[in-house]
C-alpha positions in Angstrom: -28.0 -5.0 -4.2 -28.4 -1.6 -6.0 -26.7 -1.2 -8.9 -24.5 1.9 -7.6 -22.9 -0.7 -5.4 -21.5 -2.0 -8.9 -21.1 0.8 -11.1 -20.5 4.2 -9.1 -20.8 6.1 -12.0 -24.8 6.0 -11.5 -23.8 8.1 -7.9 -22.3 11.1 -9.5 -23.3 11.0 -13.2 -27.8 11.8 -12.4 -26.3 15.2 -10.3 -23.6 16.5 -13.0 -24.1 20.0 -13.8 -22.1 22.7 -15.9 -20.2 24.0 -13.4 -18.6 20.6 -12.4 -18.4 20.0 -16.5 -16.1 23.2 -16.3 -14.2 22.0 -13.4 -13.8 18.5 -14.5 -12.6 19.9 -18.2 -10.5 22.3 -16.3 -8.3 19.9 -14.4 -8.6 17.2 -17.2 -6.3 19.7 -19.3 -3.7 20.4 -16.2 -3.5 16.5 -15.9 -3.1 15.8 -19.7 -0.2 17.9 -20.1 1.6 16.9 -16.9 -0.1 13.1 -18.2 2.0 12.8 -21.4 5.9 13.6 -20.4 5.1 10.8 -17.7 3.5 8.4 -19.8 6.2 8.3 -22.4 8.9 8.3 -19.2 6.9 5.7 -17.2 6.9 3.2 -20.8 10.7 4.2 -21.2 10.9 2.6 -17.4 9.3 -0.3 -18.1 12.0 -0.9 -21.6 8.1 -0.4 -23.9 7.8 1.7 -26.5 6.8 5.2 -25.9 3.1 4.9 -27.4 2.6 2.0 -24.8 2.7 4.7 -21.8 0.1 7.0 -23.7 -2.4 3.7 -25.0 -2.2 2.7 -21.0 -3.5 6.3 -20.3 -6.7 6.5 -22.4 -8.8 3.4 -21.9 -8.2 2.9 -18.6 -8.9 6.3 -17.1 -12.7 5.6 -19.2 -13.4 2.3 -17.6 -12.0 3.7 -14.0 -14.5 6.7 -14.0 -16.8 3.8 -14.2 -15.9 1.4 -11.4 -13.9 3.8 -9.6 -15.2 5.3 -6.3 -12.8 8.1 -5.9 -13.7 11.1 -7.6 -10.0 12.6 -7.8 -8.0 9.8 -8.5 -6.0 9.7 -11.5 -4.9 6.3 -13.1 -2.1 5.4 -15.4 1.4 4.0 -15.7 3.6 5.0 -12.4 7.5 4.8 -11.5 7.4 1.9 -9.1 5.0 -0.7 -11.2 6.9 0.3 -14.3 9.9 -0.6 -12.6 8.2 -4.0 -11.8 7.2 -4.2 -14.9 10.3 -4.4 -16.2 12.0 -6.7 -13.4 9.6 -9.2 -14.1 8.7 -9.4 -18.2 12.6 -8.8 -18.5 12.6 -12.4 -17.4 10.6 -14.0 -20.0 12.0 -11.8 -23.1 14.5 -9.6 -24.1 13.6 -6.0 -23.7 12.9 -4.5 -27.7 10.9 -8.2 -28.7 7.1 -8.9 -29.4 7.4 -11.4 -26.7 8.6 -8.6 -24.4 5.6 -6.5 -25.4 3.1 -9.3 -25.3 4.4 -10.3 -22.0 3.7 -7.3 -20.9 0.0 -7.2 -21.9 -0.4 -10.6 -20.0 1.3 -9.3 -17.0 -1.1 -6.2 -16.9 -3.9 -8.5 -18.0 -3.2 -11.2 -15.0 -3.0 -8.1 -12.6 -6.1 -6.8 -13.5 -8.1 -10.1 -12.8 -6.6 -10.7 -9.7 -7.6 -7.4 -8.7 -11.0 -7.6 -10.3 -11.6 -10.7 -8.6 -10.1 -9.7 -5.4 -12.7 -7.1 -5.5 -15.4 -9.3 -6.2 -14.2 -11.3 -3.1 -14.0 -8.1 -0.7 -10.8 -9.5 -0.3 -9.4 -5.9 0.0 -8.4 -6.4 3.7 -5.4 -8.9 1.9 -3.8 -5.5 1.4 -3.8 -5.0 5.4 -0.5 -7.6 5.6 1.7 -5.1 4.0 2.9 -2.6 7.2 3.3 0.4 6.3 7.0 0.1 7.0 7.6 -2.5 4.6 5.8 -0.3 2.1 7.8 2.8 2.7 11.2 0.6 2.4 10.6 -0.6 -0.8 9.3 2.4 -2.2 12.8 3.9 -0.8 14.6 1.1 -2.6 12.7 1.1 -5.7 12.9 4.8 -6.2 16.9 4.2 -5.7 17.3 1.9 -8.3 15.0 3.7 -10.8 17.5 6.5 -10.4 20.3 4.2 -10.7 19.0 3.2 -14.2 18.6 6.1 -15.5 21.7 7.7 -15.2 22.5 5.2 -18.5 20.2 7.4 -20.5 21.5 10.6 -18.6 24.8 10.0 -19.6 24.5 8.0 -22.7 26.1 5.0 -22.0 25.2 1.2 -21.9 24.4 -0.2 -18.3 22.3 -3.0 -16.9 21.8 -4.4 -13.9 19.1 -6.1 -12.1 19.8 -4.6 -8.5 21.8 -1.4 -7.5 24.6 -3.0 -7.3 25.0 -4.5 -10.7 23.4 -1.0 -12.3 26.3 1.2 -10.0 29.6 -1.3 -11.2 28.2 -1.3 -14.8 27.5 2.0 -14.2 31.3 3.0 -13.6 32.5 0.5 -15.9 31.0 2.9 -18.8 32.1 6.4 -17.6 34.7 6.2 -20.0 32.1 6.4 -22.6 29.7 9.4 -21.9 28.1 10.9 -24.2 28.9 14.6 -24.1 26.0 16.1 -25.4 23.3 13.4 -24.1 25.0 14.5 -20.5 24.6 18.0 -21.2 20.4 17.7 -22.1 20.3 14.8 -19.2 22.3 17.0 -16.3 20.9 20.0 -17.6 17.3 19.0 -17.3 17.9 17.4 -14.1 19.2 20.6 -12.5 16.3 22.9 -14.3 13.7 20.3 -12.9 15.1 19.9 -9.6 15.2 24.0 -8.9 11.3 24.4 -10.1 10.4 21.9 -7.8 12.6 23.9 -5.0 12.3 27.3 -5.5 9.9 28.0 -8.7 6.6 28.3 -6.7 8.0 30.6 -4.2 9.0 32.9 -6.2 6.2 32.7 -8.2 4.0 33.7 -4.6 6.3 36.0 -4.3 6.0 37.6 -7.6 2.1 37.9 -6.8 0.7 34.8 -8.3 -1.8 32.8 -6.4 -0.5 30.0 -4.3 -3.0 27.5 -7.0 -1.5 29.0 -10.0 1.8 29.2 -8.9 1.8 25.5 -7.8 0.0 24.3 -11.1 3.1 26.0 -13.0 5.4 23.9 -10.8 3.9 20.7 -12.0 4.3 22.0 -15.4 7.5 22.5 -15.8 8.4 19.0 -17.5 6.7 20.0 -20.4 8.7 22.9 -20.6 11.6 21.0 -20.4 10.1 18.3 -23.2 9.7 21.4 -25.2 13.0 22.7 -25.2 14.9 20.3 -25.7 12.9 18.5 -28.3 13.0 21.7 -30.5 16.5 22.1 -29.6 17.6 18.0 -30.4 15.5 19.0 -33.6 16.9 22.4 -34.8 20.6 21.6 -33.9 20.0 18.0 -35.4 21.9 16.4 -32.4 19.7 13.0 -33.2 22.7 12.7 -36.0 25.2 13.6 -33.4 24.5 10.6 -31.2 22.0 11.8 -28.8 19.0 9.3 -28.6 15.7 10.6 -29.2 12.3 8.3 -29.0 11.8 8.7 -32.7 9.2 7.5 -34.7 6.2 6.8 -32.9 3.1 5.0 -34.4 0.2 8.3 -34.7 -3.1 7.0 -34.0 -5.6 5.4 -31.2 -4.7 2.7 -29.1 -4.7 -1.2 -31.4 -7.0 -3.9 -30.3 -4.7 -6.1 -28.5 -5.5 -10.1 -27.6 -3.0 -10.8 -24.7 -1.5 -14.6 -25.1 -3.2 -17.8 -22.9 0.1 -19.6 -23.1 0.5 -21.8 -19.3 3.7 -21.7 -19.0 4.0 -17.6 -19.3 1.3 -17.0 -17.1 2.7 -19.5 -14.4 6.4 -17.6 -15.1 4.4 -14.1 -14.6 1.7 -14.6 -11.2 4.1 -13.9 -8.9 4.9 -10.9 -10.3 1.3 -10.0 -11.1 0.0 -10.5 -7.8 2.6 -8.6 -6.3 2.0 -5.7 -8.8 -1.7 -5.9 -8.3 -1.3 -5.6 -4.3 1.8 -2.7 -4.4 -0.4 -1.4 -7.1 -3.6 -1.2 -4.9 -2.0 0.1 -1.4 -0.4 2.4 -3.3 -3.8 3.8 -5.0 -5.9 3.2 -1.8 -3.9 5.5 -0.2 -3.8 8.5 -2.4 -7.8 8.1 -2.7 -8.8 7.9 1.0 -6.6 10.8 2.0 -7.9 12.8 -1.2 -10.9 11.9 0.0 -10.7 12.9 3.4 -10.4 16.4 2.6 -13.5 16.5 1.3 -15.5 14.3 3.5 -16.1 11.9 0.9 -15.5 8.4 1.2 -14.3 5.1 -1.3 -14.9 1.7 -0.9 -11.8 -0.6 -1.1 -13.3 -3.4 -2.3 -14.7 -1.7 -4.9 -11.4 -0.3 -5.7 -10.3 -3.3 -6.4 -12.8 -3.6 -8.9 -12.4 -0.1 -10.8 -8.5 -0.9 -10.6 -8.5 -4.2 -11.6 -11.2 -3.4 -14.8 -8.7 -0.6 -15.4 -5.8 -3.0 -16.3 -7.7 -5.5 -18.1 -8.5 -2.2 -20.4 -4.8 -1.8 -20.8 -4.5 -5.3 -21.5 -6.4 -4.9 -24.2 -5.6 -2.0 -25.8 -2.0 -2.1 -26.0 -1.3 -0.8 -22.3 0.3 -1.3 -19.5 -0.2 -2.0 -15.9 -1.5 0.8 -14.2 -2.6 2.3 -11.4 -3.7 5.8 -9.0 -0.4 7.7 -9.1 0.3 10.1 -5.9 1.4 13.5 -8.2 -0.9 13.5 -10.9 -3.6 12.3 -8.5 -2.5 15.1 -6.4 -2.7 18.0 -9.6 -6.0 16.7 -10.7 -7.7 17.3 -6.4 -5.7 20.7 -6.6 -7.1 21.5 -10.0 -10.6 21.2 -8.9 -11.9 18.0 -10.0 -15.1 16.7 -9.2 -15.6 13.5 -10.5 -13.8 10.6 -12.0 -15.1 12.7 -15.3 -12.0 14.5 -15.5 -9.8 11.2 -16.2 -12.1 10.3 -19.0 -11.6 13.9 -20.3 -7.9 13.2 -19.6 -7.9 10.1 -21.7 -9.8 12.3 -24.6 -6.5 14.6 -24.6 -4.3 11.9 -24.2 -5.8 10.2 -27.1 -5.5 13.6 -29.1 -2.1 13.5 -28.3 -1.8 10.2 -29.6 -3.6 11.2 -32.9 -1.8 14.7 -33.4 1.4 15.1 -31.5 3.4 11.9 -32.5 5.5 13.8 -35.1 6.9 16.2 -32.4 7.9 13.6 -30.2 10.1 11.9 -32.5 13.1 14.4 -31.6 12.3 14.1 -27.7 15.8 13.3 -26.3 15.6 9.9 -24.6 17.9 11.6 -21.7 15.0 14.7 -20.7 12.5 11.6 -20.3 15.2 10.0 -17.9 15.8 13.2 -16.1 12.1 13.8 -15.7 11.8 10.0 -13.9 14.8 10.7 -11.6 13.6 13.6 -10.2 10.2 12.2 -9.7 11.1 9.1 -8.2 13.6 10.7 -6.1 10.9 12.4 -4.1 10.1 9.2 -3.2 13.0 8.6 -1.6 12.3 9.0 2.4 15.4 7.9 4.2 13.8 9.7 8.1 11.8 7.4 7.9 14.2 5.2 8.4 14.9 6.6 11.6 12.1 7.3 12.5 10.9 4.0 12.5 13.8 3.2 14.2 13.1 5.1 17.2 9.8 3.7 17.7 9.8 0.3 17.1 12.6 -2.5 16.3 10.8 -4.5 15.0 9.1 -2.8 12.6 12.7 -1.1 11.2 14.1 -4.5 11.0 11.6 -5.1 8.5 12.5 -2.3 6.7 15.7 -2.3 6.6 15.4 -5.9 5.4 13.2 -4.7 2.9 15.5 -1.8 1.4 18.8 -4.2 1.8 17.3 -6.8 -0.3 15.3 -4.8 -2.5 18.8 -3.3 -3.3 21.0 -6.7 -3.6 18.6 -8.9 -5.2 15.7 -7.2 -7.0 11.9 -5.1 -6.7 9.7 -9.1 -6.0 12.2 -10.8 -3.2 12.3 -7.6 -1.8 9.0 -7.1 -1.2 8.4 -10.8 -0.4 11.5 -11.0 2.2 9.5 -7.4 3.6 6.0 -9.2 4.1 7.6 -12.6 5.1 9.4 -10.9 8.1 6.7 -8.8 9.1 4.5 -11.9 9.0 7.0 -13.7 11.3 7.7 -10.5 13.5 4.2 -10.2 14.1 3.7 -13.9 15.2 6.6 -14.0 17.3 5.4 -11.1 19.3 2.2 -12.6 19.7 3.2 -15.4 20.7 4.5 -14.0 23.9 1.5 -11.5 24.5 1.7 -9.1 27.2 0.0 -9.2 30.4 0.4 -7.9 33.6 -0.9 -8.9 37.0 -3.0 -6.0 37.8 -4.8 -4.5 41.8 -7.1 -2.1 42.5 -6.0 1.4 42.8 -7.5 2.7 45.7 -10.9 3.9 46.6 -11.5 3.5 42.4 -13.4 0.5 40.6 -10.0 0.7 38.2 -7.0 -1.8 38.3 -3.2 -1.2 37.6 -0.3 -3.0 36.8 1.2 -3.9 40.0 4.6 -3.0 39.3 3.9 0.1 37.5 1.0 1.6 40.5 1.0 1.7 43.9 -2.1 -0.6 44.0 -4.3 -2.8 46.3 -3.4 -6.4 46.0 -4.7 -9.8 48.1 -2.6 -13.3 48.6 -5.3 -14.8 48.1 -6.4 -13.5 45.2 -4.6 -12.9 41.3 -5.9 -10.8 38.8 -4.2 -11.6 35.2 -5.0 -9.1 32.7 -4.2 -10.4 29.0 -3.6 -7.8 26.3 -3.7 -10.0 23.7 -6.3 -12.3 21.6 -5.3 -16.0 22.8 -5.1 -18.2 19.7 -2.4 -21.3 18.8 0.7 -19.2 18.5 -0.3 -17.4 22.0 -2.0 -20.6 23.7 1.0 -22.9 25.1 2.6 -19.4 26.8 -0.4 -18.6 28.3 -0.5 -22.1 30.0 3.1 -21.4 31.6 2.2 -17.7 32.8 -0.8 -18.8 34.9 0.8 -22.0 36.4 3.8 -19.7 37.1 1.9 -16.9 39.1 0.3 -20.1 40.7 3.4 -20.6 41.8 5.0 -17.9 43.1 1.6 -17.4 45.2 1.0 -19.8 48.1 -1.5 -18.8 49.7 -3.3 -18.5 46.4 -6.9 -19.5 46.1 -8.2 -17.5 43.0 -7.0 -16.4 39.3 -9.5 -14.0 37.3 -8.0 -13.9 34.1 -9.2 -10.3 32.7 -10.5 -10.3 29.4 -11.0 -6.8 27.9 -8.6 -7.3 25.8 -9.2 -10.5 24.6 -11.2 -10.4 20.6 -10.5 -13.7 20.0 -10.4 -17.8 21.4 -9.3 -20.1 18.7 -9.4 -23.6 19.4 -6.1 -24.2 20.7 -6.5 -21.7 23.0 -9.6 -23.1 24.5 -7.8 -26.1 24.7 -4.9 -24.4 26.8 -7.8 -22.6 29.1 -8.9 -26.3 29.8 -5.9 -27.6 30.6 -5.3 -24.2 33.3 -8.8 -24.9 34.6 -7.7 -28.5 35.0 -4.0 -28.1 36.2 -5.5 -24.7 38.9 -8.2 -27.3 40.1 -5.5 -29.8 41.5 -3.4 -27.1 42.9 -7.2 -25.9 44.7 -7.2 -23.0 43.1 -11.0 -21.6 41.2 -9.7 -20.1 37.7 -12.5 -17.4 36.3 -13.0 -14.7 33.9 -13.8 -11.4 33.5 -15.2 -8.4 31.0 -15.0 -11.7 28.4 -16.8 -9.8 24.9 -20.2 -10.7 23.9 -19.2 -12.5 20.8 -16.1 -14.5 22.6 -18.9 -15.7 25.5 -21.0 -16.8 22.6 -18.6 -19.1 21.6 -17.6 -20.7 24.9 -21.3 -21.1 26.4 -21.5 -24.5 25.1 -17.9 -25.6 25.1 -16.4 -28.9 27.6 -14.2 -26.0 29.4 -17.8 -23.6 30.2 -19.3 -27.1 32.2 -16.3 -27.5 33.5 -15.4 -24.1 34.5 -14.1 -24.1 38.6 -14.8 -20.9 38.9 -17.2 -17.4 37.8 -17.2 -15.7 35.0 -18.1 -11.6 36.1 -19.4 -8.8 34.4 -16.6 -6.7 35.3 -13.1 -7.0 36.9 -14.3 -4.5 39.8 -16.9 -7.0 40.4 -14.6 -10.2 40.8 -12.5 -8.2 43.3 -15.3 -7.5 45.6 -16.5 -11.1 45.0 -13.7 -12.9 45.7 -12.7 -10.9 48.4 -15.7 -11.5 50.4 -16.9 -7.4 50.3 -19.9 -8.2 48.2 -22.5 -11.0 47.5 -21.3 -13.4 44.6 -22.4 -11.6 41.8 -20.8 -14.0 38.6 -22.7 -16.6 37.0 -21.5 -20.2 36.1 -19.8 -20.1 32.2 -22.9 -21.3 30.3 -25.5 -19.8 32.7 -27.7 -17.2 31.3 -26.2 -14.0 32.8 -25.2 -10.5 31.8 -21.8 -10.9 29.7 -23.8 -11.6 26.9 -26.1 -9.3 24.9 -27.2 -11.7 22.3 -25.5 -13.7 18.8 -23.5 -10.4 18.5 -23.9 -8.6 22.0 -20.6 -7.1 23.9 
């Protein structure tokens, strides 16, 4: 195996040239400034200490642009993990402790092995069991209950809460005690925020700036607003007044951390970790393949897993975090021109600079602009059409969701998502367990077949032609029995069932045990059972099966060719199951 399979770094890094060194420095210095306000924010989420967010920015991004695969994807802390983060150390310690801080480190260090060895695995299909709907409804809850704890810091007051619920009665509970000034910086920020993201970038087009430009100040208007009103917390000295600021914070590059092997923590914290790892990696996977897309470039998954998974157990170690690809900064660093995963590792260079020279002036940063700047990010994460949306196309697949957001909400960010992937689990085996088919006859003068109750289609009493749209395996099996001895039934004069196969990916063992017993049961009732368009591979597997030898009937290359067959219009043209004949191409022939 080439070593590029390993370390993607050798793809890029032989071809780099100074023009993709000045784009890659270019959009390194958009992200780092955008990078920073988020970082502290993100580690105020997760109830760390500011300098946690910026240590879980720096190493990271270096060993992603390593292992990564996606050349615009930007790593670090983000709203939703940082939210999880916090549900599930806040377990184990009280928020403010070393224990909550070194729990922390474990629970980033945990996700990254489970990623790294997922990766290592190629166990990234694992991700393929969370629908898309379920995702979307916790990402609705979870952005509703970030807001929800916020407002505390907005307003000034004490809150908590482990659901909505709890944070909204606590909530009202201390209205009686805002903080005047803290609600003026919180609200105010929030409404300066919330009309750049509206209305600031057309009215910049509008001005005559460039559509790039103009969208790159958007993006930067947080640190505007850190800039204001730290200066102003500062010059008016409103820290004395009762407005919480992040105050001191430790200048210098990230410590050399040694996460704790105690049993009992890690057993407290896999859940948790494994559901971080997986929202974690969706999440990410996403962002990268459709960044990726627009340039006809592609990224490996699996490997994903890896450069994600190396990426936390860099955080783990250096003071972090658990981190992963973030959708807006990801998005800033494609639109700024990056190249390669080069311009995080410039990113965690001004990060780390940051963390070296800036400290000082973050020491007035009013605790409430950080809590403003989260709410209006996570708010745009918020999609309630979906909701109906989803709705309008498929049940099912809104029941999940809704079940998803309601407990999300009531109970917390890991039943939620469990209850989510549970009931899509148990959605999707009940609806396979009753799979669709349809008895189907020729439409005329065609070699195609119809659903007989949808087409006006040619049809025989003699002969049945089941068409099954699903792959047959235990949950399926048993209901397949009971629709073929039924159309037996209803059919008299019935001498034939071809059971049409096109669909069909799959046997499993039960269900080549059900196909036996039909053979059986259709062979008292004098009725031939065979098969049509069966795949290469699933032929493969029945050739030398007890049900193949004992097969009453044909199994034909096509269903066009069973209908002529059967009816007498043509010369037999199937072959006995087992019988060398055209269904097969070969060990992997379709």
């Amino acid at each position: 195996m080439s070593p590029k399979r390993y370390f993607p770094i050798l793809q890029w890094l032989p071809g780099y040239s100074r023009v993709t060194l000045g784009s890659d420095l270019l959009a390194a210095v958009i992200v780092t400034v955008m990078l920073i306000p988020q970082s502290l924010a993100y580690a105020l989420l997760a109830g760390l200490p500011p300098e946690v967010g910026l240590y879980a920015s720096i190493a990271p991004l270096v060993i992603y642009a390593i292992f990564g695969t996606s050349r615009t994807l930007a790593v670090g802390p983000v709203a939703v993990v940082s939210l999880m983060t916090a549900a599930a150390v806040g377990q184990v310690a009280p928020q403010g402790t070393p224990e909550y801080l070194g729990a922390a480190l474990v629970l980033a260090l945990m996700s990254g092995l489970i990623l790294t060895l997922m990766g290592v695995a190629r166990l990234g299909f694992l991700a393929n069991f969370l629908s898309h709907p379920v995702i979307s409804g916790f990402i609705t809850a979870s952005g509703l209950i970030i807001a929800a704890s916020q407002l505390r810091h907005v307003l000034g007051i004490d809150a908590t809460g482990h659901n909505l619920f709890e944070l909204l009665g606590s909530l009202a509970l201390g209205l009686g005690g805002v903080h005047l000034a803290t609600m003026g910086i919180g609200l105010g920020v929030l409404a300066f925020l919330y009309a750049t993201r509206r209305w600031l970038k057309p009215a910049l087009e509008r001005a005559g700036v460039p559509p790039r430009p103009a969208e790159m100040l958007t993006k930067a208007a947080p640190i505007l607003a850190v800039a204001v009103t730290t200066l102003a917390t500062w010059w008016l000295g409103l820290d004395a007044k009762g407005v919480a600021v992040v105050g001191t914070v430790p200048a210098g590059l990230p410590p050399l951390t040694l996460p704790g092997f105690d049993s009992g923590l890690w057993s407290q914290l896999f859940v948790a970790a494994l559901l971080i790892s997986i929202i974690g990696f969706v999440e990410s996977v996403s962002v990268g393949q459709t960044l990726a897309a627009k340039r006809r470039q592609r990224i490996d998954p699996d490997q994903e897993l890896v450069g994600l998974g190396t990426s936390n157990i860099a955080a783990s170690f250096t003071g972090g975090m658990p981190v992963t690809g973030g959708f807006a900064r990801s998005v800033v660093n494609f639109d700024a021109g990056a190249q390669t995963p080069a311009a995080g590792a410039f990113t965690a260079v001004g990060i780390a600079g940051a963390a070296l020279l800036l400290t000082p002036l973050i020491a007035y940063l009013p605790v409430a602009t950080l809590a403003a700047t989260i709410i209006v990010a996570v708010l745009s994460l918020v999609d309630i059409s979906a909701i109906r949306r989803t709705w309008e196309y498929s049940r099912c697949d809104a029941m999940a969701m809704f079940v998803t957001i309601g407990v999300t909400l009531a109970v917390g960010v890991e039943t939620g998502i469990l209850a989510g992937v549970g009931l899509s689990l148990a959605l999707h085996l009940y609806n396979t367990s009753r799979p669709h088919s349809a008895v189907v006859g020729r439409v005329p003068g065609t070699e195609h077949f119809r659903n007989v109750e949808r087409h006006q289609v040619e049809t025989d009493p003699a002969l049945a032609i089941l068409r099954v749209d699903e792959s047959l395996y235990f949950a399926n099996s048993r209901y397949l029995e009971d629709t073929v001895m039924a159309l037996a039934a209803r059919q008299p004069g019935l001498r034939h069932i071809v059971l049409a196969c096109q669909a069909v990916n799959v046997i499993d063992a039960s269900a080549l045990e059900s196909l036996e017993v039909i053979n059986a049961r259709l062979r008292d009732a004098q009725v031939k059972l065979h098969l049509a368009e069966v795949k290469g591979p699933v032929m493969d597997r029945l050739q030398h099966t007890r049900f193949c030898r004992e097969l009453t009937g044909k199994v034909f290359l096509s269903t066009f060719d069973a209908w002529r067959s059967l009816r007498g219009d043509a010369p037999q043209r199937g072959h006995t199951c087992g019988a060398a004949g055209p269904v097969s191409a070969g060990p992997s022939g379709c």
